[in-house]
N, C-alpha and C positions, 0 to 999 in steps of 0.2 A: 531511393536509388543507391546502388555501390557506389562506396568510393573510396579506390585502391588508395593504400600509401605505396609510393615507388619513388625511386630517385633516378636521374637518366646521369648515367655515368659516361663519361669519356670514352670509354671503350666501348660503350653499347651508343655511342656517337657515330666513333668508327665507323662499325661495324654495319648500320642500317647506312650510312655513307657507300660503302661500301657493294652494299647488297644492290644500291638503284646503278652503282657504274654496271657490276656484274647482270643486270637484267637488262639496262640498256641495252648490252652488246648482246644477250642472245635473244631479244626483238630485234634488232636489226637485220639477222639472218633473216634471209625468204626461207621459209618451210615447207616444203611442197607437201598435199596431202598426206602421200603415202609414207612420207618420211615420219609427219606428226603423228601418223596414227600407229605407226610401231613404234613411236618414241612415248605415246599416251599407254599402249599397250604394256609397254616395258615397267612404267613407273606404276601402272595400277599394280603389276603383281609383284615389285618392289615394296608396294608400299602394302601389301594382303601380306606377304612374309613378314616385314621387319614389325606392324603393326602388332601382329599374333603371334610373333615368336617372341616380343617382351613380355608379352602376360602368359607364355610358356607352352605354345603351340612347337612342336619338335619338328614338324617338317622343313626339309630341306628348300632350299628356293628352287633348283632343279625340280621339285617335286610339284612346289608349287604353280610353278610355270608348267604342267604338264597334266595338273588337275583341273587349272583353268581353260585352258585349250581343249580337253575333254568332257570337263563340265558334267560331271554323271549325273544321270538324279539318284541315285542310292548313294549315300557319303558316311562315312564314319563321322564321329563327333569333330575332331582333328579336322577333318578335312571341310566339314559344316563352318565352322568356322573362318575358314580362308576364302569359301563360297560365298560367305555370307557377308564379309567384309566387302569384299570385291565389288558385289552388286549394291551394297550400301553408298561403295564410293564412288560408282559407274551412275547411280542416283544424284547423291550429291553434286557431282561434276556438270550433270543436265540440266540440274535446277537453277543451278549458279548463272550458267553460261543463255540459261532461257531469262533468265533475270524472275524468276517464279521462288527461290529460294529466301524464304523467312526466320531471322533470329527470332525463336520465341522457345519456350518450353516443348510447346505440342511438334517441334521439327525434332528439338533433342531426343523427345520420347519416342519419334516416330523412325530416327535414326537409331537408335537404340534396340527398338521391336526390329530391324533391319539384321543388325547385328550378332545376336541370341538369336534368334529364329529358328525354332526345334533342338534349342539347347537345355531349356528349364523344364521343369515340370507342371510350376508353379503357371498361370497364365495371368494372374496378376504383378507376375516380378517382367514380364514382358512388353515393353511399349508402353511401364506406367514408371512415375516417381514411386520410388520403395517407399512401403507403408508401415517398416522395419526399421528399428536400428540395428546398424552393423559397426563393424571393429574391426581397423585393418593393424593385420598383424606382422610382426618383425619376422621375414622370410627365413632369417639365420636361426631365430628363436624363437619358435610358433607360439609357446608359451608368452612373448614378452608381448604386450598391446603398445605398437607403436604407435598410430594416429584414434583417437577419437573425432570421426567425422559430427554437424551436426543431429540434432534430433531428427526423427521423419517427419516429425508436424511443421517445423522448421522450410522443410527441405522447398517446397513447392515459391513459398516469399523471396528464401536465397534467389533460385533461378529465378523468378520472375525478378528482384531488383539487376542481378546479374544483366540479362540481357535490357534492360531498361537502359544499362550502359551500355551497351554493343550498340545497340540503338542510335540512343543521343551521341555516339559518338563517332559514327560510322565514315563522317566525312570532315571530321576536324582530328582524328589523333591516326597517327601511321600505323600503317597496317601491322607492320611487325609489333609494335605495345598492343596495339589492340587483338592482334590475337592470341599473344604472349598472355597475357593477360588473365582471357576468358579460360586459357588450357591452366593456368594453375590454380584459378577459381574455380574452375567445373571439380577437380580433382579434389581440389578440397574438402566442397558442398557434398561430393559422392553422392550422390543423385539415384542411382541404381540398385539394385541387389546386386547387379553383374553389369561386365560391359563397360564399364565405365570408360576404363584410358581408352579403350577402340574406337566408342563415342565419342570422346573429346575431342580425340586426334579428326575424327571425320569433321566434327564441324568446326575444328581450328580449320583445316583443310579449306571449310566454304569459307569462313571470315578471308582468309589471305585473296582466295581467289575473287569474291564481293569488294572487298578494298582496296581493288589496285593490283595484284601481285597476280597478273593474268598469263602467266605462263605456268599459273600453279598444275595443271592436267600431266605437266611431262617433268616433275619432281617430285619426289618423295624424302620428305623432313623425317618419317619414321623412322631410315634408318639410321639417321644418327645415334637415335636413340638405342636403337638394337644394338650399332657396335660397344654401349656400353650400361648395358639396361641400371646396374646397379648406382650409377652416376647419375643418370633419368629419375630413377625412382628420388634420391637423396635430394635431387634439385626441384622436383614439382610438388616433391611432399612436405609434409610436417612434420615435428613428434609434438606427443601429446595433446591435449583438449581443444578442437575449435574453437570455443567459446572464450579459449585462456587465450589464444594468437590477441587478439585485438589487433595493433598498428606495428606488430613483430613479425608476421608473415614476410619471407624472403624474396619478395617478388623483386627486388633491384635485381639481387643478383641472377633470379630464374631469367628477367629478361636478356640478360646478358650471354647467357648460356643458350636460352633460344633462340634469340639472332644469329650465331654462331651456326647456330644447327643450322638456318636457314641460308645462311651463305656459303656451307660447306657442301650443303645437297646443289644452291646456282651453280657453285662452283663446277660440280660434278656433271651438269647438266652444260656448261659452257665446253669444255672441257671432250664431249660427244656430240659434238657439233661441229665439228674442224672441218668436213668437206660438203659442209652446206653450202648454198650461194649465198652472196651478203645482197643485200636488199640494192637493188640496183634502182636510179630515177628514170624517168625516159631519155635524158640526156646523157647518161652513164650508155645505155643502151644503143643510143645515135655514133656514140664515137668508138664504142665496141664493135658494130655493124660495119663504120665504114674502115677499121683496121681488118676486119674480115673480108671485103671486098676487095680489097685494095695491098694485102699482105703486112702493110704499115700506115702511117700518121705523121704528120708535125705535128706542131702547136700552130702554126701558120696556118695549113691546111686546116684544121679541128676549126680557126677562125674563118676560115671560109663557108664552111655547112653549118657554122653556128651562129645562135643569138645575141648565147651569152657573154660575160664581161669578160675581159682580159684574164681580172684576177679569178672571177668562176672557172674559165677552163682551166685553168693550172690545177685549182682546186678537184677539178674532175680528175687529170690526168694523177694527182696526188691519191686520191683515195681509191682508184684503179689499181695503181701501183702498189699501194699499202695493201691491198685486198688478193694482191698475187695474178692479177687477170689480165695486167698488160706488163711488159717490158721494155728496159728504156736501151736503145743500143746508141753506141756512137758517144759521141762528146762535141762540146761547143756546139758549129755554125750544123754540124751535121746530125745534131741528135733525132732522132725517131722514134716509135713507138711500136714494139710487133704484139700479139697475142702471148697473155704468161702460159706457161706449161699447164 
């Protein structure tokens, strides 16, 4: 089995600290369907741009949002691409959410055949581990060989120990390491002729959503990385020889870097949420009800139609209040409660 060397740093403490306040609070929102499912809509073609425009797809998001909605069946390469992602992630997100979704090799390879689909020639470099070696090259200096991935006889043991840890460790290390993790292993091992980072990105995608991070369908971590691809590339890769990394591989700091991404996308996602309802209980609802009846509220009154304790209703009228849905008029003996704006 894998076993990463990492160090969990202070700031990648923070920052997953961090990440469960900020998802807290947008679970707590009620979502109404229609609201999720333009908010699922938006992040799928979010995440079909920023994913494919790192590995150097030129369409615009306006574009991309427009090829989606039209969905041709005749596509340019370009735009195969963004098609092809999209229905990879629109996969992934069902599988997850059906609980059908499996770390293994044959899901990477199958998301992968998802991905390329009418893009190769080759129909072995399609939906298989590469049976090649390849060499990734210094973008600035095509000439210069920046990473030697491993061998291709190699390739198949990598990912199988790889996910042997996603595995074993699916419900004892937090989601953010553990997908953190798998996305700067996968990239390493290079698994593919092609496809790779879109691949990865997809099933880091399932790992966060599988471990917990179940509002993964209406964000997209991709584009963090788009706003600055050359930063992305520097922090998930290498230079020089797989074989030579041993227990040098920079994974502290990649984690730290991907946490980041990920609480910059919650953020974003908190952030487009502002005229949601906040999750309201049925006692929230009883004392809403009867300021709506009645025009206003005491706490006196609230105690007359209620059950609850002294200090629960305060607690009620507190988090009404903080939520913008009631208002407190008056002062001292005469205070009441009307409906917020």
């Amino acid at each position: 089995m894998w076993d990463p060397n990492y160090n969990i740093h202070p700031r990648l403490l923070r920052t997953i600290r961090e990440i469960g306040e900020t998802l807290g609070t947008i679970k707590a929102r009620q979502l109404p369907d229609a609201q999720l499912a333009r908010l699922t809509h938006a992040a799928r073609a979010l995440s079909s741009f920023a994913s494919t425009s790192i590995e150097g797809n030129p369409l615009p998001l306006t574009d991309v949002k427009r090829l989606l909605k039209s969905a041709p069946a005749k596509a340019r390469d370009t735009e195969r691409e963004i098609l092809n992602y999209n229905r990879a992630l629109e996969w992934v997100q069902q599988e997850v959410q059906s609980g059908r979704f499996t770390l293994s090799t044959n899901t990477f390879e199958t998301v992968q055949g998802m991905v390329i689909d009418g893009l190769m020639e080759n129909p072995f470099d399609v939906g298989q581990i590469r049976q090649k070696p390849v060499i990734i090259r210094d973008p600035r200096q095509q000439d210069h060989i920046a990473f030697m991935p491993p061998d291709h006889q190699d390739v198949a043991k990598l990912c199988e120990d790889l996910f042997a840890f996603l595995n074993a460790n699916l419900e004892e290390l937090d989601p953010i390491l553990l997908a953190g993790l798998f996305h700067k292993q996968a990239v390493l091992i290079h698994p593919f002729m092609d496809g790779n980072g879109r691949s990865t990105r997809l099933m880091t995608t399932a790992i966060l959503g599988m471990s917990g991070l179940d509002v993964f369908p209406i964000f997209s971590f991709e584009e963090y990385y788009n706003r600055n691809v050359t930063r992305y590339f520097q922090m998930v890769g290498e230079q020089g020889d797989y074989y030579d990394l041993g227990t040098s591989a920079r994974f502290s700091d990649w984690l730290v870097y991907f946490s980041e991404g990920i609480l910059d996308e919650l953020k974003r996602v908190q952030k487009s949420l502002p005229t949601l309802r906040p999750r309201l209980e049925p006692h929230h609802q009883v004392l809403l009800d009867a300021i709506a009846a009645n025009s206003s509220i005491t706490q006196r009154e609230y105690g007359e139609i209620s059950n609850r304790s002294l200090g629960a209703r305060k607690n009620d009228f507190a988090y009404l209040l903080e939520q913008g849905l009631i208002k407190q008029v008056g002062k001292g003996r005469s205070v009441h409660y009307v409906l917020g704006d």
